[in-house]
VOTOR-541146 format. One line per 2 residues: number of its first residue (from 1); their letters; for each residue x negated, y negated, z negated of N, C-alpha, C, O, CB. Coordinates in steps of 0.2 Angstrom, whole numbers, plus 2048, in hexadecimal, padded with zeros to 3 digits. Last residue first. Glycine has a CB too. Layout:
! VOTOR-541146
NUM> A> X,Y,Z,X,Y,Z,X,Y,Z,X,Y,Z,X,Y,Z | ...;
END
This chain:
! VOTOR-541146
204> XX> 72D,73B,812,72A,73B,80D,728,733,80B,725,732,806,725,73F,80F | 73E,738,819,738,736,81A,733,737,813,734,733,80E,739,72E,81C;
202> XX> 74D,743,819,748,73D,818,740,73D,817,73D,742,815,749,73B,812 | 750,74E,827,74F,74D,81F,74C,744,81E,749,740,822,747,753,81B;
200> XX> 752,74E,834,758,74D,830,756,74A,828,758,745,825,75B,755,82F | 748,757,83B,749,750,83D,74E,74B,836,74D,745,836,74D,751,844;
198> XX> 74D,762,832,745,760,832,747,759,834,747,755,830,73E,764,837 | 757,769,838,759,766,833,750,762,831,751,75D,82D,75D,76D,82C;
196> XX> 752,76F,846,75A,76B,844,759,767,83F,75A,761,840,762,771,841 | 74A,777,843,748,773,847,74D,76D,847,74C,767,849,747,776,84D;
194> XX> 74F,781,839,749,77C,836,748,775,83B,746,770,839,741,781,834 | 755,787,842,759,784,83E,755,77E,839,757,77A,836,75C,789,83B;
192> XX> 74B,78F,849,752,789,84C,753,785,849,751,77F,84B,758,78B,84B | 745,796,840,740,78F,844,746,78A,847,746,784,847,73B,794,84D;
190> XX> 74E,79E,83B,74A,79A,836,747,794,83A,747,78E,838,744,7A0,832 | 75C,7A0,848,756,7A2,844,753,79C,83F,754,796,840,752,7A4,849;
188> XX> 766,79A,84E,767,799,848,760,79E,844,760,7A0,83E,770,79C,847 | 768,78E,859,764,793,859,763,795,851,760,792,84D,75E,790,85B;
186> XX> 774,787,85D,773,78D,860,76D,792,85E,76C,798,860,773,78B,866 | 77B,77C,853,776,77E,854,776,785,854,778,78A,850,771,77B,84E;
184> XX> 784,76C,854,786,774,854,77F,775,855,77C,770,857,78C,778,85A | 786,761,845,785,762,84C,784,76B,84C,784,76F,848,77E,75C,84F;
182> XX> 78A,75D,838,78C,75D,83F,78D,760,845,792,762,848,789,75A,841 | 77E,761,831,77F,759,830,786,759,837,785,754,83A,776,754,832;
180> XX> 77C,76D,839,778,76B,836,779,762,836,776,75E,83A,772,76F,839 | 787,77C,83E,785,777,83D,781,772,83B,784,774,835,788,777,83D;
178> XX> 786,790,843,786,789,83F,786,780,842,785,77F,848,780,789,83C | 790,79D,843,78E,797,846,78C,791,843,791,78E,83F,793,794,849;
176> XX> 78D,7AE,846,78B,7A9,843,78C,7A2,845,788,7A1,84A,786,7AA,841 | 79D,7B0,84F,799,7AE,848,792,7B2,849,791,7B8,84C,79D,7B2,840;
174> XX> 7A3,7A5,85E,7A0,7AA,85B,79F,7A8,852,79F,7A3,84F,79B,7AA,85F | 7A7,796,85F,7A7,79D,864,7A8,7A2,862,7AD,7A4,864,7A3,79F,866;
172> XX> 7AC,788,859,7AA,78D,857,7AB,793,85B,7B1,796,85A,7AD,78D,851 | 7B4,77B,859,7B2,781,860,7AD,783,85E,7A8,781,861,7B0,77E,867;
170> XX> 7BA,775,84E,7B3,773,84F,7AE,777,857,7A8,776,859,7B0,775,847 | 7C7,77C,850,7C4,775,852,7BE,771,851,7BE,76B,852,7C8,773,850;
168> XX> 7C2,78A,84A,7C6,788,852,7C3,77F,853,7BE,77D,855,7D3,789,853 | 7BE,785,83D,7BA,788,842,7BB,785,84B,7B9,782,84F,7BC,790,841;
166> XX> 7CB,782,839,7C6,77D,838,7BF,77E,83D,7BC,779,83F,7C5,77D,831 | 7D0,78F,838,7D3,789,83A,7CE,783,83F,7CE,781,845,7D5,786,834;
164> XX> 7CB,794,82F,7CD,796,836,7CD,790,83A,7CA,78E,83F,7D4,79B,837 | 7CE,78B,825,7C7,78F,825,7C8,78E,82D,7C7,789,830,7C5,797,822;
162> XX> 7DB,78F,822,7D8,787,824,7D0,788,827,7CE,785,82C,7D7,780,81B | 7DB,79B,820,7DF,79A,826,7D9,791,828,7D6,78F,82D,7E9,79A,824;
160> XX> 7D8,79B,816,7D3,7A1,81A,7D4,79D,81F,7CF,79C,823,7D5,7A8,81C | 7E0,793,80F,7D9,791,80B,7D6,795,812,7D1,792,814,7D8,793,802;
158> XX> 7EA,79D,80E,7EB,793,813,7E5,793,811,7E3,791,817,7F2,78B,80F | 7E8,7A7,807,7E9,7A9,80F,7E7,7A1,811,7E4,7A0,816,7F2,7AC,812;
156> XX> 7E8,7A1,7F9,7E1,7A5,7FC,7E3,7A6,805,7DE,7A7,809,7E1,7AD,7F7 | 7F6,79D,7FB,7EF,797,7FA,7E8,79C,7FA,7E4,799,7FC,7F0,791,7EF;
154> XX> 7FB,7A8,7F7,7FE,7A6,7FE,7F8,7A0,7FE,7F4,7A1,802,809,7A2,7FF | 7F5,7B7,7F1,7F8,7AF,7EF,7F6,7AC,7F6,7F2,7AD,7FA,7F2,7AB,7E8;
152> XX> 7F0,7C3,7F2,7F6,7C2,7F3,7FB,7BB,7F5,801,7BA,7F7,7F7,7C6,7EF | 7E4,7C2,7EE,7E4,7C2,7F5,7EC,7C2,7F7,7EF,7C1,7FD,7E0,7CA,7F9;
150> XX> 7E5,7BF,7E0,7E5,7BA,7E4,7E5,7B9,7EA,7E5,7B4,7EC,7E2,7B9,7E3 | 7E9,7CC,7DC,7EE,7C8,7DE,7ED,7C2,7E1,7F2,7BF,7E4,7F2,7C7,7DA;
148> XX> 7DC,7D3,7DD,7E3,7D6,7E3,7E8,7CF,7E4,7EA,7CD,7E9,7E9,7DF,7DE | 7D6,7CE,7D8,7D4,7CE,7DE,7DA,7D0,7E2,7DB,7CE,7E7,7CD,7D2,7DF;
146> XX> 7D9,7D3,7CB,7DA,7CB,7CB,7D7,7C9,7D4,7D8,7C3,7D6,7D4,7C7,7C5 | 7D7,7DE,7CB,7DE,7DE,7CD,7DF,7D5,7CD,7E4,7D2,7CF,7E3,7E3,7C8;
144> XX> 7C9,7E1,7CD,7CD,7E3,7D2,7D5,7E0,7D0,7D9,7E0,7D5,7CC,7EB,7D2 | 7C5,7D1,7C2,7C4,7D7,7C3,7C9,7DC,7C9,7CF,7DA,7CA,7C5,7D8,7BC;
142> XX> 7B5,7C6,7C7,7BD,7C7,7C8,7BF,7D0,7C7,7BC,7D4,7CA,7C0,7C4,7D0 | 7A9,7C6,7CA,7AA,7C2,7C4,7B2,7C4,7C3,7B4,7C3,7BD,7A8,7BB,7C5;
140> XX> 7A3,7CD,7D7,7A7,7C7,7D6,7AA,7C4,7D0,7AD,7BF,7D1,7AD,7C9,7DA | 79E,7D8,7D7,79A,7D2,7D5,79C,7CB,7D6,798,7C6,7D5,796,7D2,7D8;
138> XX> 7AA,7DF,7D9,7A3,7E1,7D5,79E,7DB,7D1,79C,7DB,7CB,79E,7E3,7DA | 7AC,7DD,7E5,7B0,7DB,7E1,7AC,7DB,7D9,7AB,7D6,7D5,7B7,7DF,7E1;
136> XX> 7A1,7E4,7EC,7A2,7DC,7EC,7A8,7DA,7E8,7A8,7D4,7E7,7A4,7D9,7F3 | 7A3,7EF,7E9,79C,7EC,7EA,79D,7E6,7E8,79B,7E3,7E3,79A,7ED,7F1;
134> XX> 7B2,7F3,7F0,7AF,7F3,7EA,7A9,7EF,7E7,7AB,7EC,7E2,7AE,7F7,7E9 | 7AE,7F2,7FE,7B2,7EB,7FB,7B0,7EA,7F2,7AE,7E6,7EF,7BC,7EC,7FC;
132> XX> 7A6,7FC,7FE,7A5,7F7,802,7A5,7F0,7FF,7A1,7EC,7FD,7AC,7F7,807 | 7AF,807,7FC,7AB,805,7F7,7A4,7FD,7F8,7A1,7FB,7F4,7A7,80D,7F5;
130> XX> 7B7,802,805,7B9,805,800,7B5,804,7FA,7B7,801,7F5,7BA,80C,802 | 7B3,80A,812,7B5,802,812,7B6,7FF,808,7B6,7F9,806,7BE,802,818;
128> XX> 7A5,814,812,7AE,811,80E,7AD,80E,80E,7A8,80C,80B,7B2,812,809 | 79B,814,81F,79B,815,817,7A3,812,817,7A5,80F,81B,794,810,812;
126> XX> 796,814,82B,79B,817,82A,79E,819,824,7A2,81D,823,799,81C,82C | 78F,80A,82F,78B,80F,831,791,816,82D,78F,81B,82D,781,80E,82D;
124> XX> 795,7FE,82B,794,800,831,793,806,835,794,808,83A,78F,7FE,832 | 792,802,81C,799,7FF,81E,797,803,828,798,809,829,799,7F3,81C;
122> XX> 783,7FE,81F,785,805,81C,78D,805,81E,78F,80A,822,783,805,812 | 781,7EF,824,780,7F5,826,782,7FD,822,77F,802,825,779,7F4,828;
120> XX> 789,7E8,818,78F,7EB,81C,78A,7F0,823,78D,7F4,827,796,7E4,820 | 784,7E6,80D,787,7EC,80D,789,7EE,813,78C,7F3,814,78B,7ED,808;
118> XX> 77F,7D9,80E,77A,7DD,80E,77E,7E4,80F,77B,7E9,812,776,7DC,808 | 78B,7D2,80F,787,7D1,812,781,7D7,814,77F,7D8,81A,785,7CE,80F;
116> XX> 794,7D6,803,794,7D6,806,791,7D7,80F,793,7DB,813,794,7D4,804 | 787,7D0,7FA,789,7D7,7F7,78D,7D9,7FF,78A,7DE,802,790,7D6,7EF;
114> XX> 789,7C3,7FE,782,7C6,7FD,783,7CF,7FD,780,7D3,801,77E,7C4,7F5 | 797,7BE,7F9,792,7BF,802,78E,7C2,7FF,791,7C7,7FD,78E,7B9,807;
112> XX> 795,7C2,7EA,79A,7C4,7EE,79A,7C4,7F6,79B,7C9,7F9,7A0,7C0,7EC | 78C,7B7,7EA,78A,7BC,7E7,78C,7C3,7EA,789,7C8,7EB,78C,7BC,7E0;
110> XX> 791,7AB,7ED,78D,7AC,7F2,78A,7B4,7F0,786,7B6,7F4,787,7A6,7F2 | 79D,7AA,7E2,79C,7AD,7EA,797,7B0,7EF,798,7B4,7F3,79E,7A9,7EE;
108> XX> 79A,7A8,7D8,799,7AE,7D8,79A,7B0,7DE,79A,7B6,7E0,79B,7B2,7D3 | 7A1,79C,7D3,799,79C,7D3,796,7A4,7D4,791,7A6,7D2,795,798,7CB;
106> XX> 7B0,7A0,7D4,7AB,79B,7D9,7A2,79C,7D9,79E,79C,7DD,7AC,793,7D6 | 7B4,7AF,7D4,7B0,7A9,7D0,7AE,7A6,7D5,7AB,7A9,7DA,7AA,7AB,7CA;
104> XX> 7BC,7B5,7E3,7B6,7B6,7DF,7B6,7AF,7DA,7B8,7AA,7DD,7AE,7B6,7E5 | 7C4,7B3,7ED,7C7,7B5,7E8,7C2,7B3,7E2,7C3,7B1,7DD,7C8,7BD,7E9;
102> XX> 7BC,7AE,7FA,7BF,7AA,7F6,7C2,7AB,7ED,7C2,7A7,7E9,7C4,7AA,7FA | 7B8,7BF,7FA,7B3,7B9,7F8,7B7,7B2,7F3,7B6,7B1,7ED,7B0,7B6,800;
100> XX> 7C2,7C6,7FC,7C0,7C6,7F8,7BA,7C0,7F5,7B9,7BE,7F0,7BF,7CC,7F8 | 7C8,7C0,80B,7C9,7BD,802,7C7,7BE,7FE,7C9,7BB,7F9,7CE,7BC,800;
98> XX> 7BD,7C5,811,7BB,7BD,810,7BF,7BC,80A,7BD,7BA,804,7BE,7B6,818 | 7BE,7D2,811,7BA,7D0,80D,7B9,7C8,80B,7B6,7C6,806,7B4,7D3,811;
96> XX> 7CB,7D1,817,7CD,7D3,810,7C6,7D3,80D,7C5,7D3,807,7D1,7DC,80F | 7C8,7CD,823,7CB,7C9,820,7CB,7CA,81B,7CB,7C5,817,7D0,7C8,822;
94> XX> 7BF,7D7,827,7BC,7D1,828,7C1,7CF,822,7BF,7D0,81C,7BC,7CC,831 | 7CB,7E3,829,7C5,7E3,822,7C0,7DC,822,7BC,7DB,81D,7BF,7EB,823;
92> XX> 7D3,7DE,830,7D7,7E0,82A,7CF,7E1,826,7CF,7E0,820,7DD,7E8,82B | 7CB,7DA,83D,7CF,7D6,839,7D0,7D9,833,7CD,7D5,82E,7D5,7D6,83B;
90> XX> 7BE,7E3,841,7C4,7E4,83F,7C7,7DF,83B,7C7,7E0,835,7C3,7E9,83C | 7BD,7D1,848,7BE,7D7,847,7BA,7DD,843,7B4,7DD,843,7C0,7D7,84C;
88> XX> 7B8,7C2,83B,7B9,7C7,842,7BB,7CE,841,7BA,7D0,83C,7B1,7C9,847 | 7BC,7B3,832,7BB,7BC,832,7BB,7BE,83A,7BF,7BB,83E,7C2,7C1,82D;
86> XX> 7B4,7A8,82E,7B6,7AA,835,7B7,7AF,834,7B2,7B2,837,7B3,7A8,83B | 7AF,79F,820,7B2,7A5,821,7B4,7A5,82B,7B6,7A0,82D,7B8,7A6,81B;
84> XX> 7A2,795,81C,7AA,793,81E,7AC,79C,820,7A7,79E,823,7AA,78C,827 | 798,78E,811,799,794,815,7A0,795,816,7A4,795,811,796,79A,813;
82> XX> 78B,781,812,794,783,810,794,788,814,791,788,81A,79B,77E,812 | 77B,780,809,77E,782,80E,786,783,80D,788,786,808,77B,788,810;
80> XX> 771,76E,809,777,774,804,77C,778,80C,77F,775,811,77F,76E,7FD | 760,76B,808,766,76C,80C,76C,771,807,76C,776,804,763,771,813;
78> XX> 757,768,7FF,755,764,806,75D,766,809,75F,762,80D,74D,767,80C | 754,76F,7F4,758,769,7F3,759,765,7FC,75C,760,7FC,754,764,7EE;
76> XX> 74B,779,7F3,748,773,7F1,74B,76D,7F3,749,767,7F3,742,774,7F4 | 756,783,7F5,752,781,7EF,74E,77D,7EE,74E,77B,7E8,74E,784,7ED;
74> XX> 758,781,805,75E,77F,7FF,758,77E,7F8,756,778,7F6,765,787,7FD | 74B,783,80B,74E,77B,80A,757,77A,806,75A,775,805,74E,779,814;
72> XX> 742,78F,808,742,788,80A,745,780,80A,743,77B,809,742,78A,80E | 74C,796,802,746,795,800,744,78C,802,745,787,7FF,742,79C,804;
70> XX> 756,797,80B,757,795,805,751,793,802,751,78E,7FF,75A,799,802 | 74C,79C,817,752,798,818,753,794,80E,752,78E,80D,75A,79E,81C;
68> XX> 748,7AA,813,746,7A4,812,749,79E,814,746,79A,811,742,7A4,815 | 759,7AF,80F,752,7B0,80A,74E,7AB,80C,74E,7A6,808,74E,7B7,80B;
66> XX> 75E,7AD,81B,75E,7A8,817,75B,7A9,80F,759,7A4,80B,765,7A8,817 | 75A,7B8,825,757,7B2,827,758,7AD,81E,754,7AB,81B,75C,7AE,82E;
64> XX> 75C,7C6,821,757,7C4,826,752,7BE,825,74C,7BD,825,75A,7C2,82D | 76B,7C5,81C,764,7CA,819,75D,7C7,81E,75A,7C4,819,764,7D3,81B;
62> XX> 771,7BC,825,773,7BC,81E,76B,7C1,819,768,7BF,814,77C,7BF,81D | 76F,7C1,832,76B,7B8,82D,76B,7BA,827,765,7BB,824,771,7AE,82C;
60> XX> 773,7CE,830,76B,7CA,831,76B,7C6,833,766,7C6,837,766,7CC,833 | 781,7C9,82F,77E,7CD,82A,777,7CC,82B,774,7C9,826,77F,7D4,829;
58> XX> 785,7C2,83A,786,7BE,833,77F,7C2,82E,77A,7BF,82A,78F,7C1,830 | 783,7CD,843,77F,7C7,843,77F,7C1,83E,77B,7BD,83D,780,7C4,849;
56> XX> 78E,7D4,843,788,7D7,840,782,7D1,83E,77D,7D1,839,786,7DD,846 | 79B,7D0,836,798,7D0,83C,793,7CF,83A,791,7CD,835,79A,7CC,841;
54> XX> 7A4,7D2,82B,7A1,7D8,82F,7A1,7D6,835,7A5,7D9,83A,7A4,7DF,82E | 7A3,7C7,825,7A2,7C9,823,7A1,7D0,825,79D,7D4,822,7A5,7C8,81F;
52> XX> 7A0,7B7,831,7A5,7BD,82D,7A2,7C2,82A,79C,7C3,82C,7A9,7C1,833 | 7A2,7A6,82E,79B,7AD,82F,7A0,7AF,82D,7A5,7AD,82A,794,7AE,82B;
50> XX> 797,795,831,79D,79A,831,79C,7A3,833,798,7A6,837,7A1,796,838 | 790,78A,828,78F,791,82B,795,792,82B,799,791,826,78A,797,828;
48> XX> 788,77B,829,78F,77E,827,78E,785,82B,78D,785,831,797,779,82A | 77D,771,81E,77C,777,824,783,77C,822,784,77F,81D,773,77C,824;
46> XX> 777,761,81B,77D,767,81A,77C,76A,820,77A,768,825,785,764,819 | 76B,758,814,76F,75C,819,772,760,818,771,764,813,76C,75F,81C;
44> XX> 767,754,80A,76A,74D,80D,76C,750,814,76E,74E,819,764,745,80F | 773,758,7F8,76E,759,7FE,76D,754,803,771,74F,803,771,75E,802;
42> XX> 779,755,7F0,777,74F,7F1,772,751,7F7,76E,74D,7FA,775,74B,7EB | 77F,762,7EA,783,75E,7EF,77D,757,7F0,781,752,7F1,78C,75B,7EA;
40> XX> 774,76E,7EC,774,769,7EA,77A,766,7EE,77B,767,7F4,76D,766,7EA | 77A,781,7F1,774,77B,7F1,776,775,7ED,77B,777,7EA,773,777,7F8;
38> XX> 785,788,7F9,781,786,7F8,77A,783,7F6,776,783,7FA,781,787,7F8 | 796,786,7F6,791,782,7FA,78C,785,7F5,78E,786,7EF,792,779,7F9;
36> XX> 7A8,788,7FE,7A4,78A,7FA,79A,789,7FF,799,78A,805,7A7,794,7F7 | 7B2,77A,7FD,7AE,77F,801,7A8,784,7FC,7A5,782,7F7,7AA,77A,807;
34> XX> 7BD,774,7F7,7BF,77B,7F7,7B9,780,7FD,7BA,786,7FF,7C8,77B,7FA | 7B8,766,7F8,7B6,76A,7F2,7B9,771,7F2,7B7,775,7EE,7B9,767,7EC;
32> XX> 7AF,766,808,7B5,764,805,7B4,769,7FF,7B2,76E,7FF,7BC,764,80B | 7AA,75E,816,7A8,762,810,7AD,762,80C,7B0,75D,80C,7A2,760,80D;
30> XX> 7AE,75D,829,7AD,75B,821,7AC,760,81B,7AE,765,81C,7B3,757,81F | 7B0,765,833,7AB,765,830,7A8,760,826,7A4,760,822,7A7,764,837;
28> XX> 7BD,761,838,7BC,769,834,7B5,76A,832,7B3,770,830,7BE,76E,839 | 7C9,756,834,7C1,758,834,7BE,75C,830,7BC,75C,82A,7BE,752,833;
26> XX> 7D6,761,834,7D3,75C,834,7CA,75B,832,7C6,75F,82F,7D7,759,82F | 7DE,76D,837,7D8,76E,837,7D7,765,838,7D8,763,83E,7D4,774,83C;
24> XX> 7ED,773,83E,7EC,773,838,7E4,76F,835,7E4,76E,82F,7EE,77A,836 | 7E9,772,84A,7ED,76D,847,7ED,76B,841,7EE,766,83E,7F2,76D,848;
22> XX> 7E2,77F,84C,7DF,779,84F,7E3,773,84B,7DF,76E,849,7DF,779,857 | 7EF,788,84B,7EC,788,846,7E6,781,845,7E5,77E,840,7EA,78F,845;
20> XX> 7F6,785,856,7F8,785,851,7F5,783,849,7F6,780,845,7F9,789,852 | 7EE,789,860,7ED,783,861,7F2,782,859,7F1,77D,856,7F0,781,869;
18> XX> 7EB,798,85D,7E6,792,85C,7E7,78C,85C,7E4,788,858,7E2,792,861 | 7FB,79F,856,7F9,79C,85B,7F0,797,859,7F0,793,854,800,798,85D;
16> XX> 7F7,7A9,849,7FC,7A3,84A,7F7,7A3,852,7F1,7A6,854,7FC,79B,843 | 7F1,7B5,844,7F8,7B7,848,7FA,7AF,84B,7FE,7AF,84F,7FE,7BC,842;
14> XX> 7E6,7B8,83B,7E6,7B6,841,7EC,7B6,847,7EB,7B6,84E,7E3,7BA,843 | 7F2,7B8,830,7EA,7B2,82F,7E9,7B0,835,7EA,7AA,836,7E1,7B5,82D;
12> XX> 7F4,7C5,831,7FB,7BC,833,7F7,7B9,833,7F8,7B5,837,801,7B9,82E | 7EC,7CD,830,7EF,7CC,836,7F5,7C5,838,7F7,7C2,83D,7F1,7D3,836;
10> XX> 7EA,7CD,824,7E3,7C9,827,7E7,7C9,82E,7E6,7C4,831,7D9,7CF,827 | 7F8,7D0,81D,7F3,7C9,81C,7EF,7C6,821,7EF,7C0,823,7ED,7CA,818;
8> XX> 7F8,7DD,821,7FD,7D8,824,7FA,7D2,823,7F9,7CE,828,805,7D9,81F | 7ED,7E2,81A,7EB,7E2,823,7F1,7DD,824,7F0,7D9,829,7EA,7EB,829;
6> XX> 7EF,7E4,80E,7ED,7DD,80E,7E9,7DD,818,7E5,7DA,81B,7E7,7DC,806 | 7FA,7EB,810,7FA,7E4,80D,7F7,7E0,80F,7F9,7DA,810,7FA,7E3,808;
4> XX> 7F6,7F7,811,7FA,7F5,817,7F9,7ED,815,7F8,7EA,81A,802,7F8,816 | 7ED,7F8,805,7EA,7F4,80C,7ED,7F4,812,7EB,7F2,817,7E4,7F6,80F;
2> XX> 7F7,7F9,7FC,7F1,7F4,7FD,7EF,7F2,802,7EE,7ED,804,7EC,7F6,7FA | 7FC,806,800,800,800,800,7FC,7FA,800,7FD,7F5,804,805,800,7FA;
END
């Protein structure tokens, strides 16, 4: 019954027309307190990622690249990363990982991606969807049934949906997509993305 449930969810998420949901999305790259953020707010760069939870190319940034990436320029304050949700197909398991994230303690999201992230080559490779989600509820700070109902709560779907949303009208293609202060950036390795945001910082 659970996950008839919660595939009816990820499937109405993606069920509205684009141009529908595009209306709903006001400047879709603004920062806004229901994002979940990375880093210092007084960063003097922001880098907005849109990313699904079982796409493959999310997961190596997410293991690959942002180890140094963070290293480099969230810790030492130079940039805060927002991570905006775009689930991809299988719908019914992208979607039911993104709300588990939302679901999560705020300061335990990026804990809840990480877990995520790193798990879904095994996931891939044929492992239960199951113990998957488990992993990540795990480390969510939330217990399984405080996860169930917040996926149930009509303000956890509008919160996915604005996401979605907000994507379409920033013409967002694909996941991984970033941004840096704005602007779209096609190269999302360590050298790319250092090349984007280097011009950007202040002057020693």
């Amino acid at each position: 019954m659970r996950s008839l449930r919660l595939a009816l969810i990820a499937l109405a998420l993606l069920a509205a027309p684009v141009g529908a949901l595009a209306e709903t999305a006001a400047a879709p790259l603004a920062v806004t307190s229901s994002d979940r953020v990375l880093g210092r707010a007084d960063a003097p760069v922001t880098v907005i990622e849109y990313a699904s939870f079982v796409c493959s190319h999310c997961a190596d940034w997410h293991t690959g690249v942002l180890p140094a990436f963070k290293a480099r320029f969230i810790d030492t304050g130079q940039v805060r990363l927002v991570f905006r949700d775009l689930p991809t197909p299988p719908v019914q398991i992208g979607a039911r990982a993104a709300g588990i994230g939302r679901c999560a303690a705020p300061e335990r999201f990026f804990d809840v991606a990480g877990a995520l992230m790193t798990g879904q080559a095994a996931l891939m490779a044929g492992g239960p969807v199951a113990d998957w989600f488990a992993g990540a509820i795990a480390r969510s700070g939330r217990t399984p049934a405080q996860i169930d109902a917040c996926l149930a709560d009509p303000a956890t779907i509008a919160g996915l949906r604005a996401e979605m949303a907000g994507a379409t009208a920033a013409g967002v293609q694909g996941t991984p997509a970033f941004f840096v202060n704005g602007q779209a950036v096609t190269d999302t390795s360590l050298e790319g993305l250092s090349a984007a945001i280097r011009p950007l910082l202040p002057r020693p």
